[in-house]
N, C-alpha and C positions, 0 to 999 in steps of 0.2 A: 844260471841255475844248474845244480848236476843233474847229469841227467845216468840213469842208470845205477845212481847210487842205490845202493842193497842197505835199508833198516832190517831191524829182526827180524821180517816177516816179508816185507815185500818190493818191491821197487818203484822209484818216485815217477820218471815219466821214462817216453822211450825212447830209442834209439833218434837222431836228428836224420831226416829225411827233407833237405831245405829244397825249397822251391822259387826264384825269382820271382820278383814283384815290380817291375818295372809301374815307375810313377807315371800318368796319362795327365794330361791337361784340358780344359774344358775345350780348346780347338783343335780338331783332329780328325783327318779323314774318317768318311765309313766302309765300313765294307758289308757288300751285301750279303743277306741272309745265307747261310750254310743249305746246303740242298737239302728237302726235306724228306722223309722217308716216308709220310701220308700222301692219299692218293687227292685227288680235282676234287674231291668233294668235299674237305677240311680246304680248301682255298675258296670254292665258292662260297661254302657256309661264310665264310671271315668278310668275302666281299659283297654278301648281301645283308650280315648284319651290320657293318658300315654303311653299307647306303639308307638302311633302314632309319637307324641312329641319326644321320644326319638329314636325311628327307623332315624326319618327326621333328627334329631340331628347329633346323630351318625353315620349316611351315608356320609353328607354332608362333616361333620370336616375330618374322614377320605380321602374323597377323595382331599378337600382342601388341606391338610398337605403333601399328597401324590403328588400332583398337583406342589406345593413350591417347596418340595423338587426336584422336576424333573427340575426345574426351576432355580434354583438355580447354580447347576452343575450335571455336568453328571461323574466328576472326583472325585478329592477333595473337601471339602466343608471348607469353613476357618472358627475360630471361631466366625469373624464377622457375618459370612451369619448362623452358628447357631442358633447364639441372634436372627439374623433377622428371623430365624422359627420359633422357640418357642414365641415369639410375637405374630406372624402371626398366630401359629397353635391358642393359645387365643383368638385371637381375632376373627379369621374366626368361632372358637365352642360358643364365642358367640353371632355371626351376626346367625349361625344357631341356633344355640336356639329358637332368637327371629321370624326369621323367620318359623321353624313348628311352632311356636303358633299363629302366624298369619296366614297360612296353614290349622292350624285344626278352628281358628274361620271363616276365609272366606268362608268354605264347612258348617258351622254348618248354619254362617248367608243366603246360599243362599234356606234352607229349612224351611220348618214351623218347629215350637218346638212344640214337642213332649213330653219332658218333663216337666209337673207340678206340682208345690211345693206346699204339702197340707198348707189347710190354713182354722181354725175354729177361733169362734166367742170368743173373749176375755173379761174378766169380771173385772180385773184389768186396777190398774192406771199406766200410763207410764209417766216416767220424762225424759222431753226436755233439755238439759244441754248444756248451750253456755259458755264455757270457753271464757273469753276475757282478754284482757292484752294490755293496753294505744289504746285503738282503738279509734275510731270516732263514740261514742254509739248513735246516731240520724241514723247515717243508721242500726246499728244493732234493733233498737228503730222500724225504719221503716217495717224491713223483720216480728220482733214479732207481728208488729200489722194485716200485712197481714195471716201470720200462723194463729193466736191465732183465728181471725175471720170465717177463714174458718174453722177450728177447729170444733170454738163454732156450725157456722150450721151444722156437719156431724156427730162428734163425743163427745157434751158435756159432763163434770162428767168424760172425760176418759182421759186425758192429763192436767199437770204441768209443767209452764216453771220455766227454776232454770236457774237464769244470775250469773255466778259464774267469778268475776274478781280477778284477779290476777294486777291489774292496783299497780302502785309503783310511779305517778306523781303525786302531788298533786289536778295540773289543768285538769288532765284527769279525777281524781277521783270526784271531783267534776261536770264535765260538766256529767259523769255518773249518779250521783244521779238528776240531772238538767232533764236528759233525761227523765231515769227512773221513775220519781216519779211520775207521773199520771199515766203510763201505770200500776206500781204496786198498787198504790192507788186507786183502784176505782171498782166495783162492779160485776166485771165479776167472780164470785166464780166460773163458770162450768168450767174455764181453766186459775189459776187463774197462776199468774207470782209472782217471788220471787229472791229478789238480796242479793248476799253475794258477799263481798267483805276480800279478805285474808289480815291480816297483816303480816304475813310470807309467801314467797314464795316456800318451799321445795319441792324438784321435778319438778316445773315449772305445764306444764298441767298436768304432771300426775297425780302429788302430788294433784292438784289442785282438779280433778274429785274423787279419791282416799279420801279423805277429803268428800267429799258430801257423798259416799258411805257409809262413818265409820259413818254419823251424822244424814241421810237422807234414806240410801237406803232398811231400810228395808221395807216402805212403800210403795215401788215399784217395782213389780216385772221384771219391764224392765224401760230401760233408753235409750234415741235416742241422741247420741253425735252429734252437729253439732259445726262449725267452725264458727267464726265472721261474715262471707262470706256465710254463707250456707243461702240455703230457700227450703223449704218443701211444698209440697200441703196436704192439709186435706187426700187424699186418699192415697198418700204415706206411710204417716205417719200411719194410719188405714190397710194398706197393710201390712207393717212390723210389728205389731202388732199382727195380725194376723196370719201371716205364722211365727211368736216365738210362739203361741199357739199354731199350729199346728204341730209345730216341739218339743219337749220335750226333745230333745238331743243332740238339736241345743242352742252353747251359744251367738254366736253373727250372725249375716246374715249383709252383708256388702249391700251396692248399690253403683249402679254404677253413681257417680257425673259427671252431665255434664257442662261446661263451658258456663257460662251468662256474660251477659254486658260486652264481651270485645271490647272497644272505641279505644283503640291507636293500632298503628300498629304489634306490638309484643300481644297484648292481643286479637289481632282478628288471626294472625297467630296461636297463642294455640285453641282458642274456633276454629275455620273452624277445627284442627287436632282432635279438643277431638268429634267433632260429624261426621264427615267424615269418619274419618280413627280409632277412638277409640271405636268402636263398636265391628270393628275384632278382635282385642286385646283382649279385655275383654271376648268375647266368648270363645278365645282360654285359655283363664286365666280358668274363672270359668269353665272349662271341665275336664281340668286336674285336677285343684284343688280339687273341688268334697268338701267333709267333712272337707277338710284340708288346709283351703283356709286364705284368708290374710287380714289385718286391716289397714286402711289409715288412722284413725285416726279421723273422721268426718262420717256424713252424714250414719248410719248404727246403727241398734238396738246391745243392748247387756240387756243378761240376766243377771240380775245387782247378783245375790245371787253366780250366777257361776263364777262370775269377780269378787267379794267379796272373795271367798273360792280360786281363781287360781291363780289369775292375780296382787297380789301385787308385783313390779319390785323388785328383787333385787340389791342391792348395790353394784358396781364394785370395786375390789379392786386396791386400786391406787389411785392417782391424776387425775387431768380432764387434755387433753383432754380423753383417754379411760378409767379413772376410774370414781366413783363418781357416779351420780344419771344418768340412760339411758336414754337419749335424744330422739331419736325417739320412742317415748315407743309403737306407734299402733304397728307392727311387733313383739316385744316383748310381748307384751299383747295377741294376736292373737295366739303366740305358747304357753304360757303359760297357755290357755284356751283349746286349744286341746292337748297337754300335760297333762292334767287334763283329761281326756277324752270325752271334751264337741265338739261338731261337731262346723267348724264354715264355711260359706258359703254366700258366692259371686252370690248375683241375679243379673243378668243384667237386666232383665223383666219390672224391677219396674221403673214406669215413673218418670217424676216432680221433681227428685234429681238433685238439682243447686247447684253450686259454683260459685266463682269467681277466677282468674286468676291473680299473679302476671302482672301489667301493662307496664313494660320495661325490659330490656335487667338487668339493673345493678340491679333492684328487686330481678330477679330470682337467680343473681350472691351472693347476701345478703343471699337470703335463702339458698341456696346451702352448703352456708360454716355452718351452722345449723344442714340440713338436710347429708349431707357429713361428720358431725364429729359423727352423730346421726350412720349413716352407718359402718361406722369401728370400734365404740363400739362394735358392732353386732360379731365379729369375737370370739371373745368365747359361743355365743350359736351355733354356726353352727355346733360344735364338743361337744355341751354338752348331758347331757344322757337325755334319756327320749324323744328326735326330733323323729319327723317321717320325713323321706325323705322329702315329700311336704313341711315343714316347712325350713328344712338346705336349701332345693334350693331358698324359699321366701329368705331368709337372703344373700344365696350367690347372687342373682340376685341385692339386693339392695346395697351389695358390691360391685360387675363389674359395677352398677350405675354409679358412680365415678371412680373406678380403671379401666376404660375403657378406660377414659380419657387419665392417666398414659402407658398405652398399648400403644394404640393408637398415641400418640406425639413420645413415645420411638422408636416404629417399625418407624416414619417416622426421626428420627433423624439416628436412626440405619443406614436406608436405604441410606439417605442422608452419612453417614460415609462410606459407601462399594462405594459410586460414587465418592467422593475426592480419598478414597482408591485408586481405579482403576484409576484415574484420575494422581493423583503425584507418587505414589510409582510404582518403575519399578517392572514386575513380575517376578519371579524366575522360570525358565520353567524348570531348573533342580533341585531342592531342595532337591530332593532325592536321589541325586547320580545316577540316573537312565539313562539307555541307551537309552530312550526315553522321549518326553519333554512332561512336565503335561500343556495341554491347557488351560485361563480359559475361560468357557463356560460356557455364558446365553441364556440359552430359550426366546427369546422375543416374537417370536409368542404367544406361552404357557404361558407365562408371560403377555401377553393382555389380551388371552382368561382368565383366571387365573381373570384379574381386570374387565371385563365388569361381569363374574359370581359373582363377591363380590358386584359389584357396583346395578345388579337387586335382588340381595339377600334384600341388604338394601332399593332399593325400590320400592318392591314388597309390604309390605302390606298397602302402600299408592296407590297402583294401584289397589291392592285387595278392599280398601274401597271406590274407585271413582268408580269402575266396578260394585259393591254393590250399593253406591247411583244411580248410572244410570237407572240399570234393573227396581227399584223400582219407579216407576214415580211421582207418590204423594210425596214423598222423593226426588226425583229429583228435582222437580220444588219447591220446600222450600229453596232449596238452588239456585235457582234462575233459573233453567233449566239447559239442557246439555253443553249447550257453555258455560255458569257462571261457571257451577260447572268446566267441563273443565280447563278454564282460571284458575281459583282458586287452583286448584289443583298443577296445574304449578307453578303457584305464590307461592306456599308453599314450593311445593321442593326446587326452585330457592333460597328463601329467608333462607329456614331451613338449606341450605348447607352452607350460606351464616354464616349464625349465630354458624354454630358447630362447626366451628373453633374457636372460639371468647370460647364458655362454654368450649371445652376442654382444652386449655389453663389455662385457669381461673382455672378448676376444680382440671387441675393437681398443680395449687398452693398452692391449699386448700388441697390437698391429702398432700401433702410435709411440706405445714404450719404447717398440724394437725401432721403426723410423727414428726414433730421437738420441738411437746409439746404442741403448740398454740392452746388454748382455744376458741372459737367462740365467748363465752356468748348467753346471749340471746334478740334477737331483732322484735320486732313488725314488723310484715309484712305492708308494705305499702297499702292501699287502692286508692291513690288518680290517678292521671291522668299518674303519673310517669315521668313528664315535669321534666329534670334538665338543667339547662346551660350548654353551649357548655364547656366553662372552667374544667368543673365541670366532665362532661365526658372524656375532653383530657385526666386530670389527673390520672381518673380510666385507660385510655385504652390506656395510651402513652408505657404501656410496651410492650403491643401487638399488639401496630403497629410496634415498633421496631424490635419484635422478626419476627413479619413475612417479614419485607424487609431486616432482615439479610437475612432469608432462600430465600428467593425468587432472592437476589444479588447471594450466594454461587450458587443457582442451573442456574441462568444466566451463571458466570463464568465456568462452567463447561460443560453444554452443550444447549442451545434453547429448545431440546426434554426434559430436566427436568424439566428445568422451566414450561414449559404448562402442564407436567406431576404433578407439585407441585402446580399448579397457583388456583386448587379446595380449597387449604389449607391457602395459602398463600392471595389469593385476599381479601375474609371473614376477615384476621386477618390485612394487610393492609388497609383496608376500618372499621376495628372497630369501630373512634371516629363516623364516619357520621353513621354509618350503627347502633349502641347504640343509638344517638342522635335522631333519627329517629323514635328508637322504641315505646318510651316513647310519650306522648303527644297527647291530642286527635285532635288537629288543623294538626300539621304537616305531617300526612299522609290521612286528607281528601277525597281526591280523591279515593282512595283505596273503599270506602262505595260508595260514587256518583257512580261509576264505579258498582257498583252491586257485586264486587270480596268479597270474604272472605266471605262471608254472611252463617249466619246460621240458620238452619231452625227455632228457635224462633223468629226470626226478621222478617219474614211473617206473622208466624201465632202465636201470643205467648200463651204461658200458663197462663189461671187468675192469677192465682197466681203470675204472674211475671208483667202482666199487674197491679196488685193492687200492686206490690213492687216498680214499676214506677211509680206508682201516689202515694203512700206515699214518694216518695225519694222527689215529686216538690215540699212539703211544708216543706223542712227540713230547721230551722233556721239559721244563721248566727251565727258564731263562735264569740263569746265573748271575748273581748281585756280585760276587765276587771279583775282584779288576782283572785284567786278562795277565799281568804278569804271575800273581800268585799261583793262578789257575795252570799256566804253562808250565811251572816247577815242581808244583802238584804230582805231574804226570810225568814220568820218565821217558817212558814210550814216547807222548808226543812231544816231547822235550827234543827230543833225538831225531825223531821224524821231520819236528819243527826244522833244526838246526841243517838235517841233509836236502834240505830244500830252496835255501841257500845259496846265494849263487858264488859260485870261486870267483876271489882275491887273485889275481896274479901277482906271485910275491916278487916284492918289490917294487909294487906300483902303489902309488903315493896321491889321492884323490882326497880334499880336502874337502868334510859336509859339516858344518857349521851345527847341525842339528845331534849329530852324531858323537861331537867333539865334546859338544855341553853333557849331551848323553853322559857318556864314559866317566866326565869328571862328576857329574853325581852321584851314578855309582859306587862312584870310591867315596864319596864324603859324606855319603847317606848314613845316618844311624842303623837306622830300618828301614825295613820295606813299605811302613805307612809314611815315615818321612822321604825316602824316594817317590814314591805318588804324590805325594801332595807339591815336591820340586818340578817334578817332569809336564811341560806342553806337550800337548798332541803332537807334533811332529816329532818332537824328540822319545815318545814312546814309541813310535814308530821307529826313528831310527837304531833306537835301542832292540828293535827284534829283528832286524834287520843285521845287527853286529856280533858274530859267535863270538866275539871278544867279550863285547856286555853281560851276554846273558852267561857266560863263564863266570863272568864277575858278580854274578846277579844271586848266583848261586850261594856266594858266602853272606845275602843277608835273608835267606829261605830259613 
């Protein structure tokens, strides 16, 4: 790509500042933590919310398994009712996990902090890096012009945005350049914006960031990864900045993304959980984690020279799904940087960190299969050398993610199999030859009590986060007062219980898919309202309505007391198509908002920054019906711009593309430009914008 080429008006990207990327392999020594610049009291905190974590951990699961097993029998135990504890003891170690970390953040959140992260004044440049891939670049277009402004007033001459796409659509890649080309063209030098677009896509994001690093990164000593989806405030952004200067042995410092604009009903359900109830969590995260903390992939600095020297992914041996290039790479990046011995650390402190929210049920289920195949890559670094503890548990947690799923359906199919057991097969009360008969005996008392402690375990730190927004009243009344938050609160468990049947289903298909070899690929996240047709949904969820009115017919026939006992699992999955249909769309659950429910505290009172991200989304253009070649010739300017972006031919080199070839001879033997479209495949209209030679040629049938 040139670099430095001069259009009319302004220059493509900048000067090459390359920085080595030395490849790492999943076995590889460690070395220990960089010395830290915090005083004994940030290490003891870390080593008492670890013991905390694990005391609660390990109390709990003991007495649960112990609990089961009491339950189970008091005789013999069969090997069915085994399965069913070793399931159970799973799955009950980790509902307690998650509960101490909800435990140690609800006692952190109900005190003032006490701990503060130094933070000095910075004298380098930081690069803002938006990966995109076939997005909708008018809203990403929109969020940069709100950043870049508030930017320019707080912090000029100290930030550079880098729009790095991965785009592989012809019409995408152009309605990109369509966006872009004023915001990059025009004379804001103190923060100035810069688009590269990849013709290969190896690695996907990683590759993608990876790439800027080896071509860009040595003229910056930090880099702030955001997501299509993300928005930053000027002081954010100058916050994390700072406190990477202030830390010198710190490689990345995450924050904590909060959920914006969510319109449909499933996206107001996430945003009400991520500011409610996601506050606790994260306390209890970054407590334990301490130095050794985790990477979501977005919205968090990184010391770009330490990610340069640590953090090149290695190559998996094998076939995709678990070989090949690592999918979820934030978590792999993250150990690989403290592996290296660079600290990496989780503020929650820091304001103004937005995202956005998959908008429907079948979105999230899209991602899932992504972020799920990304997951069980993970199972050879949880065992490779060089982890610290805190990393193998990030990796196993993002494991039980998903194989929770698999838990969870199997313990209740298991369970379901010991009650037909008991049900058809007569019992053998003498099987042993014995002169006495073996009883079989269930605890059902024990076995209640046994479900109402699993059932407050699970939600407890959604009570912990309503009891937290209440006490605090200005936080209260953002979420609408005590009876809103209240009601809302309700309304989420209600609807979340409703929904978890429907993801664990799903998920354990994608756990089984990916075991059986299947690939995911890779697929652009939705941005839009998440509206699909009713059709359109039976077809995703006619499986799991059937499976749950088998289960719910077997536990009828068998006894009334199962069915109401199974009817939490089974309702959610017989109600899938409406309860999907639903999710999606910003019309069809209206009321939900008139009613004052779900509301979050930016919707009272919002952050400028999110207020001037609203008023640039009101003047976003209308989508262009016209194909991207007319559109390109149309315009001279980005004809030209197009063209200097481009990467240089060394002449004389002779590179043979198949797509390219066909290209050019249509060109020539095309009547017009509607008989050109209708000859050209999608790759070969790619390669056709790809060729200054084409679009030369392209010009005599405009």
């Amino acid at each position: 790509m040139t670099e430095n080429n001069t259009t009319s008006t302004h220059h493509t990207l900048p000067k090459s500042s390359p920085l080595s990327m030395p490849r790492h392999q999943v076995q590889e020594q460690g070395i220990p933590l960089r010395k830290e610049s915090r005083n004994w009291l940030y290490a003891i905190h870390t080593a008492f919310s670890r013991l905390f974590v694990m005391v609660i951990t390990v109390g709990l699961s003991t007495y649960g398994v112990t609990e089961m097993y009491g339950v189970l029998s008091t005789n013999t135990v069969t090997n069915l009712q085994w399965l069913f504890l070793v399931l159970f003891s799973i799955n009950f170690f980790w509902i307690a996990f998650s509960f101490s970390q909800a435990v140690l953040g609800f006692l952190i959140c109900l005190k003032p902090r006490f701990l503060k992260h130094k933070e000095a004044d910075f004298t380098f440049t930081t690069a803002i890096l938006l990966p995109i891939y076939n997005e909708e670049p008018y809203r990403i277009k929109a969020a940069i012009e709100a950043m870049r402004n508030d930017l320019l007033n707080k912090a000029p001459a100290k930030y550079a945005f880098f729009i790095l796409s991965d785009t592989n659509r012809a019409d995408a890649w152009i309605r990109e350049e369509e966006a872009f080309f004023d915001l990059i063209n025009d004379d804001k030098t103190d923060c100035p914006t810069y688009y590269r677009r990849r013709q290969n896509n190896n690695e996907r994001k990683a590759g993608n960031i990876a790439e800027w690093v080896q071509r860009w990164g040595g003229a910056y000593e930090a880099m702030i990864v955001l997501d299509a989806d993300s928005i930053m405030s000027a002081d954010c952004f100058i916050t994390l900045s700072r406190r990477l200067a202030g830390a010198p042995s710190v490689g990345l410092i995450q924050t904590l993304p909060t959920i914006v604009r969510g319109e449909t009903l499933y996206g107001r359900l996430q945003q009400f959980a991520n500011h409610c109830f996601g506050p606790i969590y994260a306390e209890g995260l970054s407590a334990w984690h301490g130095m050794s903390s985790n990477f979501w992939g977005h919205n968090a600095i990184i010391r770009t020279k330490a990610f340069a020297e640590s953090s090149s992914l290695p190559i998996l041996a094998g076939k995709a799904p678990f070989g090949g290039n690592v999918l979820s790479h934030d978590f792999i990046e993250a150990a690989l940087l403290r592996r290296a011995g660079w600290g990496v650390r989780f503020d929650t402190d820091i304001d103004s960190s937005f995202e956005e929210a998959p908008p429907s049920l079948i979105d999230v289920l899209i991602r899932d299969r992504r972020w799920c195949q990304g997951n069980l890559q993970h199972t050879p670094f949880m065992f490779a050398q060089g982890f610290v503890l805190p990393t193998r548990l990030h990796i196993f947690s993002g494991l039980m993610s998903y194989l929770s799923a698999v838990f969870w359906l199997s313990l209740i199919i298991v369970g379901l199999a010991i009650a037909i057991q008991a049900a058809v097969v007569r019992p053998e009360y003498f099987s042993d030859l014995s002169l006495f008969p073996i009883w079989p005996v269930f605890d059902a008392e024990r076995a209640l009590n046994l479900f109402y402690i699993s059932m407050s375990l699970i939600a407890a730190p959604k009570v912990f986060g309503w009891f937290a927004a209440m006490i605090n009243i200005p936080r209260c009344f953002r979420f609408g007062g005590p009876i809103l938050l209240t009601l809302s609160t309700l309304l989420e468990i209600f609807m979340s219980a409703l929904y978890a049947p429907i993801l664990m289903v799903s998920q354990f298909g994608v756990v089984m898919a990916i075991l059986r070899g299947k690939d995911s690929g890779w697929m652009p996240q939705s941005r839009d309202d998440g509206a699909l047709k009713w059709a359109v949904v039976a077809r995703t969820h006619f499986g799991h309505t059937l499976f749950g009115i088998i289960v719910a017919t077997i536990a009828l026939m068998l006894s009334k007391e199962l069915f109401f006992w199974l009817l939490p699992v089974t309702a959610g999955l017989m109600l899938s198509i409406p309860l999907s249909w639903l999710s999606g769309g910003i019309r069809r659950m209206r009321i939900v908002p008139m009613l004052g429910l779900l509301r979050a505290p930016h919707e009272k009172r919002a952050a400028p920054i999110l207020t001037q991200l609203q008023k640039n989304m009101q003047s976003l253009p209308q989508r262009h019906e016209a194909s991207p070649l007319p559109r390109l010739l149309a315009n001279p300017k980005l004809c030209k711009w197009h063209l200097a972006q481009l990467p240089n031919t060394p002449k004389g080199s002779v590179v043979f593309h198949a797509p390219t070839v066909t290209a050019e001879w249509k060109v020539k033997n095309a009547r017009n430009m509607e008989h050109l479209e209708a000859m050209l495949e999608a790759n070969e209209t790619m390669a056709l914008l790809n060729s200054p030679t084409c679009i030369e040629q392209l010009k005599t049938l405009a």
